[in-house]
VOGU-3710 file (C-alpha; in Angstrom, 3 decimals, decimal comma):
1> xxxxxxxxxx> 37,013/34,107/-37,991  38,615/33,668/-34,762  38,446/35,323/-31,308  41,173/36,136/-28,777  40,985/36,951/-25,122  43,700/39,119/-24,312  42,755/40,731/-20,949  39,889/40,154/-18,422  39,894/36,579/-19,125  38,905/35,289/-15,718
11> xxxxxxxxxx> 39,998/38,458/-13,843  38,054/41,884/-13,719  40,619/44,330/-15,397  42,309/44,776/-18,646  39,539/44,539/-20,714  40,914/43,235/-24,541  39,273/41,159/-27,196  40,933/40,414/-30,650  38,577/39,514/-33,709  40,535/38,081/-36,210
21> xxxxxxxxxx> 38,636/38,143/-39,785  39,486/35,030/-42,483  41,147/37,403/-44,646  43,600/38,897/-41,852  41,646/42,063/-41,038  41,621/42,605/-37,037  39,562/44,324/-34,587  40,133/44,911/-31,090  37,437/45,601/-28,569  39,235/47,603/-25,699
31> xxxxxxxxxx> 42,724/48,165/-24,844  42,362/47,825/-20,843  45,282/48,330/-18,095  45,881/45,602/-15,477  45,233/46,707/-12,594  45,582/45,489/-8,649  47,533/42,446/-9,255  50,522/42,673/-7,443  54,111/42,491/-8,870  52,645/41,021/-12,288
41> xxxxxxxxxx> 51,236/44,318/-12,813  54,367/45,692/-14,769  54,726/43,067/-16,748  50,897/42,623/-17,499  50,998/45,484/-18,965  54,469/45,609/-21,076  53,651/42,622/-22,841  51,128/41,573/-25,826  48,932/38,609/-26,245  48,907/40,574/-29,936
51> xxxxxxxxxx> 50,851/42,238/-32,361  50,450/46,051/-32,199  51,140/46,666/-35,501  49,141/44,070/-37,429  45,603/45,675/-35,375  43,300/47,286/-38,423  40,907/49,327/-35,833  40,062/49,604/-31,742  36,702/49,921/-30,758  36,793/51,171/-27,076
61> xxxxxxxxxx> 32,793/49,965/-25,448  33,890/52,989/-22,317  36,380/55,255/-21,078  36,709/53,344/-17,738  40,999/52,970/-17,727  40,699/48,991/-17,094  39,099/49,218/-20,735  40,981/51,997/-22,471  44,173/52,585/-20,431  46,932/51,059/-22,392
71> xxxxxxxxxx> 45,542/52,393/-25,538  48,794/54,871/-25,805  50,830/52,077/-25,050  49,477/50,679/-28,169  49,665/53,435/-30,313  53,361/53,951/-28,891  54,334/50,441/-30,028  52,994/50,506/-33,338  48,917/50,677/-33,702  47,697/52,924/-36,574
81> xxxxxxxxxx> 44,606/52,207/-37,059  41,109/53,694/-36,470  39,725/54,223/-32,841  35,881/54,070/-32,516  34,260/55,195/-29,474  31,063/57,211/-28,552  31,571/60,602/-28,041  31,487/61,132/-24,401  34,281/58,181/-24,181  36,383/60,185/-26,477
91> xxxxxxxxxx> 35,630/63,160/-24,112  36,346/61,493/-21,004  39,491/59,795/-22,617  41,044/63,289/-22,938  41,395/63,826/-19,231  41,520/60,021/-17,772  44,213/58,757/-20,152  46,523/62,243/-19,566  45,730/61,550/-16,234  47,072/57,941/-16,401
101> xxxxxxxxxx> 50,327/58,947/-18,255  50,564/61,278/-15,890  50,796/58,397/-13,002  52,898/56,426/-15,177  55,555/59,118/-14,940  55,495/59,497/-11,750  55,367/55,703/-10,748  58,141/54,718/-13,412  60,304/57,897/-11,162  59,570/56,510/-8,294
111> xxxxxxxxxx> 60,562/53,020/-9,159  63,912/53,985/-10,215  64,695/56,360/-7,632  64,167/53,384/-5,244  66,334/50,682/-7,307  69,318/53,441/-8,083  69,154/53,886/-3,849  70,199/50,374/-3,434  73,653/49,432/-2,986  73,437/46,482/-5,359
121> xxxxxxxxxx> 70,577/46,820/-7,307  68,720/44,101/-9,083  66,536/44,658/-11,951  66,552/47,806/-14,973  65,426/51,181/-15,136  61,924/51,711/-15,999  60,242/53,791/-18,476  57,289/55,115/-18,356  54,188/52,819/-20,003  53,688/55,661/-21,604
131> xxxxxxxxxx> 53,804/59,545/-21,847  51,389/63,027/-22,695  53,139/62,811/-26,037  51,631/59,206/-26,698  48,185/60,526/-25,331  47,988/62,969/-27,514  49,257/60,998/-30,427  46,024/59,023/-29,629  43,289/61,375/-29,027  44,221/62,733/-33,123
141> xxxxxxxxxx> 42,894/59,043/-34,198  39,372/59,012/-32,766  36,239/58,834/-34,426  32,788/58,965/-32,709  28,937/57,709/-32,980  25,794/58,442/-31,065  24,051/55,392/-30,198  21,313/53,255/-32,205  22,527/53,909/-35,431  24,563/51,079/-37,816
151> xxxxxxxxxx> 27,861/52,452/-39,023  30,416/50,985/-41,461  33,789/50,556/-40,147  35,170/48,111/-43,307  33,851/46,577/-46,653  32,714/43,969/-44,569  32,182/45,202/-40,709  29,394/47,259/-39,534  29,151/48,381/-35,907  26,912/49,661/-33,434
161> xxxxxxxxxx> 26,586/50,596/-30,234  23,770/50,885/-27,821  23,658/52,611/-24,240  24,799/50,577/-21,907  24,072/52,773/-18,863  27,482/51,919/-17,039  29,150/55,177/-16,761  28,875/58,587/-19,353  29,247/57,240/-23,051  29,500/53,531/-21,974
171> xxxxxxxxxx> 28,236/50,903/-24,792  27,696/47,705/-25,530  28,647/46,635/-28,675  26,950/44,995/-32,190  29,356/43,741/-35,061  27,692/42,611/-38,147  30,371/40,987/-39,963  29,690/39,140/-43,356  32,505/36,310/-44,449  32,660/33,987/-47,224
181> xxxxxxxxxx> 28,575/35,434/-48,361  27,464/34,874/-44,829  26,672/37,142/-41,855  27,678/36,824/-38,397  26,672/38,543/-35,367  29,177/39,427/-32,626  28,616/41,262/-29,520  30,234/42,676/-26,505  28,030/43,914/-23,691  31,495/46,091/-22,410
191> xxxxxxxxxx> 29,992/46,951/-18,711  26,418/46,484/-17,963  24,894/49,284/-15,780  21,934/49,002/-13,626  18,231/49,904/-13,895  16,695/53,043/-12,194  20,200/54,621/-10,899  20,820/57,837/-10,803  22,375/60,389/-13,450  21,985/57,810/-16,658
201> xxxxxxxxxx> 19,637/56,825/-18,901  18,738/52,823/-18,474  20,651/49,920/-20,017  19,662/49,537/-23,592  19,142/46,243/-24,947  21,475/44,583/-27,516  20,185/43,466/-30,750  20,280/39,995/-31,390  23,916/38,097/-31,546  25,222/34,870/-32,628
211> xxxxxxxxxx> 28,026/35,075/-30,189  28,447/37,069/-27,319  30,833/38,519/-24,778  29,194/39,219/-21,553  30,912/40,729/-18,832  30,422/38,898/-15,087  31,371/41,089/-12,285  28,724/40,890/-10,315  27,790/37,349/-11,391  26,907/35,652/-8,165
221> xxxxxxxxxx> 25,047/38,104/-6,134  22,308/40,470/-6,572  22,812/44,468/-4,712  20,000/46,015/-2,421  17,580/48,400/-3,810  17,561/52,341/-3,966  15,199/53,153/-1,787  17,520/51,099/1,353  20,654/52,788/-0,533  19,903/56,232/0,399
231> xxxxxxxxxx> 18,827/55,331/3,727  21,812/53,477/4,651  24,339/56,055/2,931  22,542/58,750/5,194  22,989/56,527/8,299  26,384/56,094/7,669  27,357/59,937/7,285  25,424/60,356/10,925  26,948/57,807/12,845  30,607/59,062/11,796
241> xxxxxxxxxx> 30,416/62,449/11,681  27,968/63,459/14,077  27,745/61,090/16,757  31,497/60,039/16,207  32,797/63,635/15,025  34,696/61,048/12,425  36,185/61,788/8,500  33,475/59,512/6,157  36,106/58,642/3,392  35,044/57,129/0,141
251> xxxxxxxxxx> 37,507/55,637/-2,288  35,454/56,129/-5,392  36,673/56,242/-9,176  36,997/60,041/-10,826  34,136/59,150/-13,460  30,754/57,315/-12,269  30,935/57,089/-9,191  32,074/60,420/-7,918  29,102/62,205/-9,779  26,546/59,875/-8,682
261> xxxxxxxxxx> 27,629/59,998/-5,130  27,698/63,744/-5,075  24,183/63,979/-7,108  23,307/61,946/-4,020  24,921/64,577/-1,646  23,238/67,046/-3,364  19,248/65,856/-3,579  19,703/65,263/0,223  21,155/68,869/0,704  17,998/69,926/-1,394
271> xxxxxxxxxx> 16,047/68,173/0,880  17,436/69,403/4,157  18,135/65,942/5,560  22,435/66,518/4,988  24,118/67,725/7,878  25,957/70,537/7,893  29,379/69,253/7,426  31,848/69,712/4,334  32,261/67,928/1,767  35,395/67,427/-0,219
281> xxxxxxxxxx> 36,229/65,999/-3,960  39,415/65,405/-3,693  39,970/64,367/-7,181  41,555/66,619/-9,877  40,590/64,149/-12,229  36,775/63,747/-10,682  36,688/67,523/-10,847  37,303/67,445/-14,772  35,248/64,628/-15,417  32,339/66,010/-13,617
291> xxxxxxxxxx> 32,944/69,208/-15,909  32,726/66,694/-18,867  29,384/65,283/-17,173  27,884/68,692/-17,809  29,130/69,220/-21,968  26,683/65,156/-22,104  23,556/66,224/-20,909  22,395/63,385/-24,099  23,752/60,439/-21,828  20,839/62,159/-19,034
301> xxxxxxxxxx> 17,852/60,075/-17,399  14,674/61,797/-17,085  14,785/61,781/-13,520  17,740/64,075/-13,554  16,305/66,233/-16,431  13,422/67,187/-14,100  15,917/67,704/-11,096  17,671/70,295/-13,399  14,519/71,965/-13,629  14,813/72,938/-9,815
311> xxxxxxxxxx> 18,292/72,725/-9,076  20,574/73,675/-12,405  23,682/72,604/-10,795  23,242/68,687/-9,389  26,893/68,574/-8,579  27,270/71,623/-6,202  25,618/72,778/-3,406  26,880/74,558/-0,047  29,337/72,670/1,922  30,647/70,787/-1,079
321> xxxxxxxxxx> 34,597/71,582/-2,057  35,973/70,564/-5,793  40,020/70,259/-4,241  42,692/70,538/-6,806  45,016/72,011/-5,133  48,343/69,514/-3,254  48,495/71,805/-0,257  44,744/71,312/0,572  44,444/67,472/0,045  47,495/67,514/2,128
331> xxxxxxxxxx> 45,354/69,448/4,953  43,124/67,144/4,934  45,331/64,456/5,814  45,636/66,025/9,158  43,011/67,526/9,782  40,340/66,692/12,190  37,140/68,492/11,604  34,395/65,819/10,525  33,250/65,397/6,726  32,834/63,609/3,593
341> xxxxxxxxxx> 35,989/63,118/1,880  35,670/61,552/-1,641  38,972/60,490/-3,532  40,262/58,077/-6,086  40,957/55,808/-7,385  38,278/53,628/-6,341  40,525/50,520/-5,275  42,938/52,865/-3,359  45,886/51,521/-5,387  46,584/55,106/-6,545
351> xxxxxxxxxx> 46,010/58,679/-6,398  45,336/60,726/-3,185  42,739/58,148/-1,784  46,336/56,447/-0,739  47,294/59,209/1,718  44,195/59,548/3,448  43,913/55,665/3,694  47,888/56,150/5,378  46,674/58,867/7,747  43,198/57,531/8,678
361> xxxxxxxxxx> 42,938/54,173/8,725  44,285/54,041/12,429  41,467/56,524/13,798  38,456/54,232/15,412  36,421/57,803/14,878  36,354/57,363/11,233  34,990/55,276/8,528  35,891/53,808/4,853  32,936/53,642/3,159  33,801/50,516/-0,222
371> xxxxxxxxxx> 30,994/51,801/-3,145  32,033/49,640/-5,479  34,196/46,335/-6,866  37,733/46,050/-5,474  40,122/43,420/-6,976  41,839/40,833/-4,432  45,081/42,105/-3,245  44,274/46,147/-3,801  43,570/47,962/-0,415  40,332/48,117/-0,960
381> xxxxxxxxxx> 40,004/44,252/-1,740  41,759/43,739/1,565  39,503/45,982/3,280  36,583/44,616/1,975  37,695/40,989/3,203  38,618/42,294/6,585  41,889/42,996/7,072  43,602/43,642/10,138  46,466/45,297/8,519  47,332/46,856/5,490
391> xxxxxxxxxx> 50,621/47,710/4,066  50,738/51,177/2,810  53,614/53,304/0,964  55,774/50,248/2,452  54,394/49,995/5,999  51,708/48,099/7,380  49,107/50,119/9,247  46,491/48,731/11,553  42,827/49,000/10,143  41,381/50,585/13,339
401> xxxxxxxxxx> 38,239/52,757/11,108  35,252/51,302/10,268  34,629/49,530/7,404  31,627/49,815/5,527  30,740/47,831/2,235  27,316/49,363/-0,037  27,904/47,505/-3,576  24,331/48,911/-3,949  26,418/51,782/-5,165  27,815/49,374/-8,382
411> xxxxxxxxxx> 27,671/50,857/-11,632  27,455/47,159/-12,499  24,663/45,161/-12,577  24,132/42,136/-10,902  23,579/38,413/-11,806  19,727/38,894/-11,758  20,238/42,426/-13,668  22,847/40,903/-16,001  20,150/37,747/-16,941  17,441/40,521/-17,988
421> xxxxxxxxxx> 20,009/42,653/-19,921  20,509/38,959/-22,192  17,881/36,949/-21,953  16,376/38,031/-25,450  19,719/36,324/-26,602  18,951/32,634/-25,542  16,795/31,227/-28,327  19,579/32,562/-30,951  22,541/32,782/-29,642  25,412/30,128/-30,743
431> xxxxxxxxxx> 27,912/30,632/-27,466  27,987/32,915/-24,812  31,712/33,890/-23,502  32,058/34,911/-19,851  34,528/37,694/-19,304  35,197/40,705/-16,825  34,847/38,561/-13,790  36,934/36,708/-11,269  36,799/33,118/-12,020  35,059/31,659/-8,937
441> xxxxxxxxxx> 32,198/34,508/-10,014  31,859/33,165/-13,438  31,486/29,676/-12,407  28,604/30,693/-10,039  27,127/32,931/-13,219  27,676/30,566/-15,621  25,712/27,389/-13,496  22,939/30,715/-12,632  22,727/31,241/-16,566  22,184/27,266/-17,138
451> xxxxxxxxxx> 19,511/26,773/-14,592  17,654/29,628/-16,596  18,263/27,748/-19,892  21,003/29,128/-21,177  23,674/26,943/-23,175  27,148/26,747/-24,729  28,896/29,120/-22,351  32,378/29,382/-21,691  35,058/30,696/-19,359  38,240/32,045/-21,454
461> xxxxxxxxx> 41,426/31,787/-19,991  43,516/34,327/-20,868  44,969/34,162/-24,423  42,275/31,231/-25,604  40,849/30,966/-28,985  37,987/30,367/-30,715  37,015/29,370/-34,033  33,825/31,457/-35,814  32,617/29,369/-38,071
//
């Protein structure tokens, strides 16, 4: 057996392991898109560190698009095969992956209208990654589990999947895979969420592995608690919009994020302690996935299942506006009344989140408020490091706002949280493979992870193998 990192080998995006069995059958775990890297984007994500055509069955560990979003692309170039996934991923793929062939559209149209503009142009017309067609093609090739129970995908390949309290539906997953009369372990934590947050139940541990991939995002640092969270967030909305009659604008991903910082909103509406300013989702994506949240009340924490018993609706309350419509996300562009604007995506590489970055960025008045992990080179990367400037639809703005930075918000754990969520693995486990993390991160985790005993871990670069032996 043999194991091939395809994506987020030493970088946190396009998530994509291949398992290769001894007697050619081949599983992939996630089919992520690159994401924030520049130029290489493109071609990140047009060419294969695999063969399309020769992949038996996907298992998809979350619906999060740096794990699932070139899965059309590989159904569109010759995948056939079986798609496993819980069944809130399946229901949040329906939206986010229309969404994303909806962006591919629209970028690929973009792009060309700005090479055929050129007097002598360099390069080729682009074509979409892929289109609504391909996502649909896709969604008819699903099949779906609950958690905790041992299914059996082949003759010889079982599969589970566990809670992984990342986002609605996330998983880690458990391949039992027997070769040549013996039985190997494999697991993939996909993304590790975080004890006591807010909406979903806690991470669920793994059963015991022989090897395991172990994502590393948060690898060398540990976030603040709750309790200062809340406290800060609430500080933050003050200081802008009351004292500095300022636009709070979060760039926060549709699914995850949006819902838990508007369940936030919303307890501290319930409270009395918001103040009376609006709030706008301006997201159409966040306001279908937060629909979605609602059809999943199985993926629900107690603490939100007594909340429900006061409040039935813990993502609306007065003040807060679901925006769909162009014209009013365009209004708020301009507008200057103080409020909460949330809008995606979360790295502020796409979506609407761009536009209000372009129009706000040079007011002093207001403040960006960074919830979560931003690769280097995205806006929000940049923003996090402290840039000056930022260059924005082609034209570099001045970063005049505020900048605030709460990775208390993560929906990933941290290096301490990650340890607990595998530390049941060290007496068995054979090698531990570091993925989902910027390199410099791993190194810190991996040397964190050897102090506390752990052994045999490695880094992939992207397209290593390994033998399973």
């Amino acid at each position: 057996m043999r194991i091939k990192f395809c994506g987020a080998a030493r970088q946190v995006t396009g998530s994509s392991h291949l398992i290769t069995l001894d007697n050619g059958f081949k599983i992939l775990l996630d089919c992520g898109l690159f994401q924030g890297n520049g130029k290489n984007t493109w071609k990140e994500n047009n060419q294969w560190l695999l063969n399309p055509e020769e992949i038996d069955c996907l298992i998809l560990s979350h619906a999060h698009i740096d794990h699932t979003g070139r899965v059309p692309k590989l159904v569109k170039d010759g995948f056939n095969g079986d798609i496993h996934a819980t069944h809130a991923t399946r229901s949040l793929c329906a939206i986010m992956l229309l969404d994303s062939a909806y962006i591919q559209e629209r970028d690929a149209e973009w792009y060309n209208r700005k090479l055929l503009k050129k007097k002598n142009p360099k390069g080729e017309l682009r074509e979409p990654l892929y289109t609504g067609e391909d996502v649909a093609q896709t969604m008819e090739m699903f099949t779906t589990y609950g958690y905790g129970r041992w299914h059996q995908i082949h003759q010889d390949v079982w599969l589970q999947y566990r809670d992984a309290g990342h986002i609605l539906g996330s998983a880690s997953i458990v391949l039992e895979i027997t070769e040549n009369g013996k039985k190997h372990r494999i697991g993939f934590t996909g993304d590790v969420g975080r004890p006591n947050r807010p909406i979903l139940r806690d991470p669920q541990l793994m059963e015991d592995v022989d090897y395991l991939l172990c994502e590393s995002t948060y690898g060398d640092k540990e976030h603040s608690s709750a309790p200062k969270e809340i406290e800060k967030f609430l500080e933050v909305i003050k200081k802008t919009c009351i004292d500095k009659r300022g636009k709070l604008i979060i760039p926060a991903f549709s699914v995850g994020r949006t819902q838990e910082i508007v369940y936030m909103l919303d307890q501290l509406e319930t409270a009395g302690r918001l103040p009376k300013i609006p709030v706008y989702v301006d997201s159409p994506l966040a306001v279908n996935a937060t629909q979605v949240f609602g059809s999943h009340p199985e993926c629900f924490d107690n603490e939100l299942n007594a909340y429900l018993l006061i409040d039935k609706n813990p993502f609306g309350f007065n003040g807060l506006n679901y925006v769909r419509d162009v014209a009013k996300s365009k209004a708020l562009n301009t507008s200057e009344e103080p409020c909460i604007i949330i809008s995606a995506s979360g790295m502020m590489t796409a979506g609407r989140i761009k536009h209000h970055l372009y129009n706000n960025m040079e007011q002093g008045q207001n403040t960006f408020l960074i919830v979560g992990y931003c690769s280097p080179g995205t806006p929000g990367g940049q923003m996090r490091d402290g840039a000056k400037a930022i260059r924005v639809f082609g034209e570099y703005k001045m970063v005049k706002a505020d900048v605030v930075v709460m990775d208390s918000f993560s929906a990933h754990g941290d290096r301490k949280e990650l340890l607990d969520f595998i530390q049941h693995q060290k007496s068995n486990l054979k090698k531990l493979f570091l993925v989902h993390g910027e390199l410099d991160t791993q190194q810190a985790f991996k040397d964190y992870l050897e102090e506390d005993g752990f052994r045999e871990i490695a880094i992939p670069a992207s397209g290593q193998e390994f033998v399973i032996k």
